[in-house]
Backbone as CSV, one residue per row, in Angstrom:
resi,resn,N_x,N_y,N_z,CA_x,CA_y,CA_z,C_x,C_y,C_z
1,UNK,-3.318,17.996,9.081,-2.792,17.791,7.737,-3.645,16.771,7.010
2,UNK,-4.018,17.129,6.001,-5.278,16.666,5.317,-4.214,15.375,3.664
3,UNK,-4.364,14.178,3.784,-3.466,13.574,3.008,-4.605,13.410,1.754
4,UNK,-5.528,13.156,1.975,-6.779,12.368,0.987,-6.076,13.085,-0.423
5,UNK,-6.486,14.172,-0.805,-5.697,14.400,-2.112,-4.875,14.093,-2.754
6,UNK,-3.572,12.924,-2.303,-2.932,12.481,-2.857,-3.066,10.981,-3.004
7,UNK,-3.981,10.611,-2.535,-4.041,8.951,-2.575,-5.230,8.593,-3.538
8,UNK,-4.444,7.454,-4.169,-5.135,6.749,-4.995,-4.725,5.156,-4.832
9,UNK,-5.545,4.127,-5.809,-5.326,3.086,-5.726,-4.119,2.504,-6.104
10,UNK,-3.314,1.795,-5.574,-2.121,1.640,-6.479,-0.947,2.300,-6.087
11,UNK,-1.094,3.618,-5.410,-0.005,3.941,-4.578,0.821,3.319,-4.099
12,UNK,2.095,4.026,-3.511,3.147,3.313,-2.587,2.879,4.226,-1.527
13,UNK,3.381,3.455,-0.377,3.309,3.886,1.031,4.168,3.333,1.920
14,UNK,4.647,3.822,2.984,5.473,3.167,4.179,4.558,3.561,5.250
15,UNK,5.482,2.220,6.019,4.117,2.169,7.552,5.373,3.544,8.216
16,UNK,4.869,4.200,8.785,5.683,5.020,9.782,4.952,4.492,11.458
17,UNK,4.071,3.869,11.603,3.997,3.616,12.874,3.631,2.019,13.238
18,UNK,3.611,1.537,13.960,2.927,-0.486,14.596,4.132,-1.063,14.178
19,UNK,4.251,-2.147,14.489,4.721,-3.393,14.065,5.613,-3.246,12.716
20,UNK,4.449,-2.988,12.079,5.682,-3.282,10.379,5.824,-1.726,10.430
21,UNK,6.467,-0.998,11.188,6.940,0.530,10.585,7.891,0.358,9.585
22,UNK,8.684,0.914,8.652,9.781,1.113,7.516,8.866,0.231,6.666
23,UNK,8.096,-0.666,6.711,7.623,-1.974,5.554,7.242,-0.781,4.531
24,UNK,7.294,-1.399,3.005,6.507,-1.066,1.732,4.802,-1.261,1.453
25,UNK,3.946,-0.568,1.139,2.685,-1.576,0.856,2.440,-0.655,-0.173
26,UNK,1.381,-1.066,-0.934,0.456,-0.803,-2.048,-0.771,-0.802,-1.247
27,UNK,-1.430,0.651,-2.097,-2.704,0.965,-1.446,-3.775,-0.189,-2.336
28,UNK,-4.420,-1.247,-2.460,-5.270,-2.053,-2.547,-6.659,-1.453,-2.618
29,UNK,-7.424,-0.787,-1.700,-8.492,-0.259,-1.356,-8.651,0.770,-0.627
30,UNK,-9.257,2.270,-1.116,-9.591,3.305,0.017,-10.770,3.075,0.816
31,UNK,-10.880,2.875,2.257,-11.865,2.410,2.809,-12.952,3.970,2.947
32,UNK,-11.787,5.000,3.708,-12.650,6.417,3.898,-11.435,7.407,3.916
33,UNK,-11.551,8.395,4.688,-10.862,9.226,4.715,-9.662,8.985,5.717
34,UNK,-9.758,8.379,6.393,-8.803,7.300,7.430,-8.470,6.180,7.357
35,UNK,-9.131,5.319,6.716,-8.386,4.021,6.458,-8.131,3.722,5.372
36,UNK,-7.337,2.792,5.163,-6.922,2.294,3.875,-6.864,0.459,3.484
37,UNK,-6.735,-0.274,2.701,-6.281,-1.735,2.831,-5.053,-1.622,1.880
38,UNK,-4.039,-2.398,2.378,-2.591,-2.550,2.103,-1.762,-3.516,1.986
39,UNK,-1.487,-4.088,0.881,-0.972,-5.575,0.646,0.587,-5.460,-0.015
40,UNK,1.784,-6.595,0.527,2.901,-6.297,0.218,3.381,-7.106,-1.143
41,UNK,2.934,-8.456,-0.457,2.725,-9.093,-1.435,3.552,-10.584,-0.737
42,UNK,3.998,-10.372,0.183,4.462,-11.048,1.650,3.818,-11.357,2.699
43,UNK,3.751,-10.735,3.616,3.137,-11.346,5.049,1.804,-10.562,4.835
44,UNK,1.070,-9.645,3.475,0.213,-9.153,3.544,-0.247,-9.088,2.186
45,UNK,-0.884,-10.615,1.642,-1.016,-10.745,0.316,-2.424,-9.851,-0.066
46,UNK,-2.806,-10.018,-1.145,-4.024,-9.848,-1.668,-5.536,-10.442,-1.272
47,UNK,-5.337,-11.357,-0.535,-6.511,-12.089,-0.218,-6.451,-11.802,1.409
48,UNK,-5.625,-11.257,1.863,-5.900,-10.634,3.112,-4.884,-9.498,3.332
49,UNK,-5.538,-8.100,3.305,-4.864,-6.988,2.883,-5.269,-6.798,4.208
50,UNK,-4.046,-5.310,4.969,-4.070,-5.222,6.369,-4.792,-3.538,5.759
51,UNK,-5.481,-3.458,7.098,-6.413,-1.932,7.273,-5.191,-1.360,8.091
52,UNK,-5.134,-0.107,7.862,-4.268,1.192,7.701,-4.677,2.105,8.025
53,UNK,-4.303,2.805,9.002,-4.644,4.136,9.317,-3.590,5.227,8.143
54,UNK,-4.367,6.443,7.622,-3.965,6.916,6.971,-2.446,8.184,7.154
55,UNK,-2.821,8.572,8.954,-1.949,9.255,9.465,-0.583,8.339,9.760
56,UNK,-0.241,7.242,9.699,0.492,6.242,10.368,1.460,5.716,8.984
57,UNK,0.974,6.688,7.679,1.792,6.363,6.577,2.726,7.118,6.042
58,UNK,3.747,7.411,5.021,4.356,7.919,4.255,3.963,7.414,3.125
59,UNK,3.235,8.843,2.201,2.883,8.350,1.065,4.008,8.758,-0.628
60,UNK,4.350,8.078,-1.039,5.088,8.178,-1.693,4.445,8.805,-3.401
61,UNK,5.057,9.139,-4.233,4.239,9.661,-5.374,3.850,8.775,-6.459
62,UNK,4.518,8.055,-6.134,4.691,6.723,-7.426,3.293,5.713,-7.168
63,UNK,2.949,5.178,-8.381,1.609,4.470,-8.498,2.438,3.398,-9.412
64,UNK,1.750,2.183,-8.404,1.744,0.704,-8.899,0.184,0.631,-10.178
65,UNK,0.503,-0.341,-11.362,-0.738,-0.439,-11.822,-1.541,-1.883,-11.643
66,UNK,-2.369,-2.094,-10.883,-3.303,-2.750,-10.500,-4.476,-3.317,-11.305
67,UNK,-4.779,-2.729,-12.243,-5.558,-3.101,-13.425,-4.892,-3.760,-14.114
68,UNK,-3.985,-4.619,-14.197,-2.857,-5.367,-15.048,-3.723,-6.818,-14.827
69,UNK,-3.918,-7.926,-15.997,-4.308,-9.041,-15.934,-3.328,-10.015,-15.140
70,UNK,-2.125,-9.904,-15.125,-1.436,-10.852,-14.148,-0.978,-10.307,-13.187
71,UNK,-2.167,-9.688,-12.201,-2.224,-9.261,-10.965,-1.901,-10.211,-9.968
72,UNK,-0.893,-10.699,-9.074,-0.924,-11.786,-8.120,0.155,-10.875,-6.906
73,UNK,0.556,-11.465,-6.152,1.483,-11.812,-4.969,3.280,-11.197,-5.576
74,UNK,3.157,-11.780,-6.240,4.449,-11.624,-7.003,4.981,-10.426,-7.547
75,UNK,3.761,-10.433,-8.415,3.991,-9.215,-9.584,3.906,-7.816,-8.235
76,UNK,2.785,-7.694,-7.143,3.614,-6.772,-5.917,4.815,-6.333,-5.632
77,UNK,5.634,-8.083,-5.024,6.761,-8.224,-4.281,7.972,-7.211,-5.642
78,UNK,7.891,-7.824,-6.879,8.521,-7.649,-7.871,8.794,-6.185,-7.988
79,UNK,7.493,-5.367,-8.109,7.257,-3.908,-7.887,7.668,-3.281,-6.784
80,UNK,7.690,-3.639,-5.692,8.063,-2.896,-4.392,9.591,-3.298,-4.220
81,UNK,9.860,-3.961,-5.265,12.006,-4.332,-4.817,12.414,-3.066,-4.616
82,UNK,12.424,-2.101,-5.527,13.371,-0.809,-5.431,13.028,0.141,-4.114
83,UNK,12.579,0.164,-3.488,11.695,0.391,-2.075,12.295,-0.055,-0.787
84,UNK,12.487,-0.980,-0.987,13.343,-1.912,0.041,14.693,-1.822,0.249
C-alpha cells in the first residue's frame, strides 16, 4: 500500500506503532518515501522533530498551515487539541 500521494507538509497523522502509538503529530518535513519528521508541539517540538516511518502512521486528511509567521510550539499544541 503505497501512502506517498496523500502526504504533504502540514498534515495530521497518528503514530499507530512505538512508544507514542495513539499520539497526534504534524508532518514538519518529508524526508523520502519512508520517512517523515514529526513535531507535536510537546515532547516533540520543532527544534527537534522525531523521524517516522511512514507505514507506522495514520494519515489523516486535514492540513495544519505551517507557512504562518507565528509558527512556534504552541500554535501546534493549539491545532492538534481537537485530535486528542
Amino acid at each position: 500500500m503505497d501512502n506517498t500521494f496523500s502526504l504533504f507538509k502540514g498534515q495530521v497523522v497518528r503514530s499507530k506503532k512505538g512508544r507514542d502509538e495513539g499520539k497526534v503529530f504534524v508532518i514538519t518535513e518529508i524526508i523520502d518515501k519512508d520517512y517523515l519528521y514529526l513535531v507535536d508541539g510537546k515532547l516533540r517540538k520543532l527544534d527537534r522533530p522525531k523521524k517516522k516511518k511512514v507505514k507506522h502512521l495514520y494519515i489523516y486528511k486535514d492540513i495544519i498551515d505551517l507557512d504562518n509567521k507565528d509558527l512556534n510550539d504552541s500554535y501546534i499544541r493549539k491545532k492538534l487539541l481537537p485530535y486528542s
